[in-house]
C-alpha atoms as a printed R data frame, in Angstrom:
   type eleno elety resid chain resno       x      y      z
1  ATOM     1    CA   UNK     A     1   0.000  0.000  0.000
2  ATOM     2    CA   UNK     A     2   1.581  3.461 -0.691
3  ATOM     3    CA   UNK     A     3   1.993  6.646  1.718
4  ATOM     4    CA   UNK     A     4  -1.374  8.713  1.392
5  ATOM     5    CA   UNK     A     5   0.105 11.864 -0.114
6  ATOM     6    CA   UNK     A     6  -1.127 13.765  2.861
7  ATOM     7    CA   UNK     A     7  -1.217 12.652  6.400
8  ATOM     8    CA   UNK     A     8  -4.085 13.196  8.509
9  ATOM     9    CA   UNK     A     9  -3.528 16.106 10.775
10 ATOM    10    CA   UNK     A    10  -2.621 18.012  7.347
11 ATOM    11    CA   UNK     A    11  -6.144 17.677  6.796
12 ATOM    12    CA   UNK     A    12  -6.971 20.011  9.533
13 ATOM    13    CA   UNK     A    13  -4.207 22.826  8.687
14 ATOM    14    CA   UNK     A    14  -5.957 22.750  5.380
15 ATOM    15    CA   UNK     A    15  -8.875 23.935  6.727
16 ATOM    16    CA   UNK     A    16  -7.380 25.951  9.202
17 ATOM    17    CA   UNK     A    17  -8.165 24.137 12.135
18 ATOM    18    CA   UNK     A    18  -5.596 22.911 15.150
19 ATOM    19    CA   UNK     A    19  -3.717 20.144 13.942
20 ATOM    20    CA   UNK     A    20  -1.790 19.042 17.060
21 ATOM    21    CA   UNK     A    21  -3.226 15.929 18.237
22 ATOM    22    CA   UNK     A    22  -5.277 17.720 21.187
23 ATOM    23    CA   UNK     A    23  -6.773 20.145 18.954
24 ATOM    24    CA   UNK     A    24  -7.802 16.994 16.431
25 ATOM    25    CA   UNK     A    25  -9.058 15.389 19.673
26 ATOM    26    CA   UNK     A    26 -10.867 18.326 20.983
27 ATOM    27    CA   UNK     A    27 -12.090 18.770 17.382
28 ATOM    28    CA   UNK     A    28 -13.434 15.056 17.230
29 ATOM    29    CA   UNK     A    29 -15.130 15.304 20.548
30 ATOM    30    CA   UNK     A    30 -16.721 18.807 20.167
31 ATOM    31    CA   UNK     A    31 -18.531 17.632 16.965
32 ATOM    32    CA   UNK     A    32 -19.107 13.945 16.819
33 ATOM    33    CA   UNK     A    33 -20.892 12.014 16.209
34 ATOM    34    CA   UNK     A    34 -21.821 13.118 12.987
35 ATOM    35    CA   UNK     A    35 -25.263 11.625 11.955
36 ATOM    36    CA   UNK     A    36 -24.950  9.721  9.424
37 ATOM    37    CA   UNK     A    37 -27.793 11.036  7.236
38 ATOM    38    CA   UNK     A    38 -25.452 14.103  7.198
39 ATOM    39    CA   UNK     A    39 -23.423 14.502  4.198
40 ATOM    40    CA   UNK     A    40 -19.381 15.762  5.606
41 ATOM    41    CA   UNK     A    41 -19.288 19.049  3.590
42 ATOM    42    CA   UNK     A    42 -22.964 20.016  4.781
43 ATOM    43    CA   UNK     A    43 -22.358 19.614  8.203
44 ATOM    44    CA   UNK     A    44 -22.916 22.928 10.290
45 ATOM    45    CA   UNK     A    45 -20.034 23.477 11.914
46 ATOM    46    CA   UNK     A    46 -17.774 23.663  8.681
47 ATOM    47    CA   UNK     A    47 -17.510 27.655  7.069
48 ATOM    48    CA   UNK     A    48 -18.665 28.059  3.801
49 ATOM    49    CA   UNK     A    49 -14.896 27.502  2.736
50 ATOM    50    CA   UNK     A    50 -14.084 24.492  4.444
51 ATOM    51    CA   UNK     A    51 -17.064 23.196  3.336
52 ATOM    52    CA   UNK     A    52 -16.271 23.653 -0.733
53 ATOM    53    CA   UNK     A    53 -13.074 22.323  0.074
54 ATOM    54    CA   UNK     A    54 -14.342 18.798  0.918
55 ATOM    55    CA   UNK     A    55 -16.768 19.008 -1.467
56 ATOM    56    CA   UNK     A    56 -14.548 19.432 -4.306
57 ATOM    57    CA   UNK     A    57 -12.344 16.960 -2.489
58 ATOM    58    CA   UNK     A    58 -14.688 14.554 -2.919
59 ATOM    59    CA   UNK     A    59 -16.473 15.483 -6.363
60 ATOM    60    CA   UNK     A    60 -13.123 15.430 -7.751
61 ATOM    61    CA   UNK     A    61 -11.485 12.640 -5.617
62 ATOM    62    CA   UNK     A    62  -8.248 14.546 -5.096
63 ATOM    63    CA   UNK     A    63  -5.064 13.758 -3.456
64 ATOM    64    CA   UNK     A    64  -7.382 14.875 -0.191
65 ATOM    65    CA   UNK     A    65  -9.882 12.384 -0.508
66 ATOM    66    CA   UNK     A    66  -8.357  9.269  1.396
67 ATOM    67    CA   UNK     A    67  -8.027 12.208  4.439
68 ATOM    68    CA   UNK     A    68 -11.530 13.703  4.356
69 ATOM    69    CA   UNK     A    69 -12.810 10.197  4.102
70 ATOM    70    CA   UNK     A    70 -10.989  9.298  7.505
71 ATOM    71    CA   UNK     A    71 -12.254 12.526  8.653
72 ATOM    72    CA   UNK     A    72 -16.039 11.016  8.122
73 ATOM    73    CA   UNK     A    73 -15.461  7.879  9.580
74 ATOM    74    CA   UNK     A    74 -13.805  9.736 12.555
75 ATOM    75    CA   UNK     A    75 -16.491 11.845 13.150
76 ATOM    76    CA   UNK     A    76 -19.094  9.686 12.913
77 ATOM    77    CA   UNK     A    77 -18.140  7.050 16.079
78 ATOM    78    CA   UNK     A    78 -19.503  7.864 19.316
């Protein structure tokens, strides 16, 4: 399996969020869990930027993609 091209906690200094591990962890726990009828970009705690970004992320399954999905997954456990 090869290296994602981005690692996880890149993810959140793209969309300008803490990426330290507490500030991932405070970022998990603040907004999770995510239901799941919720699509990731439309959830309301994303700006309007942050949410295009993982939109076109996914529409266009960039180099981001593997990241944001792990992002889902992560904020939809309880």
């Amino acid at each position: 399996m090869d290296d994602p091209t981005h690692r996880f906690h890149q993810l959140f200094a793209q969309l300008g969020l803490p990426c330290d591990a507490a500030g991932i962890a405070g970022f998990l726990k603040a907004n999770r869990p995510l239901p799941g009828d919720v699509a990731l970009p439309d959830a309301p705690f994303w700006n309007a930027s942050q949410a295009a970004f993982l939109r076109e992320t996914l529409v266009q399954d960039s180099d981001w993609a593997q990241q944001v999905d792990q992002l889902s997954q992560a904020l939809r456990q309880t």
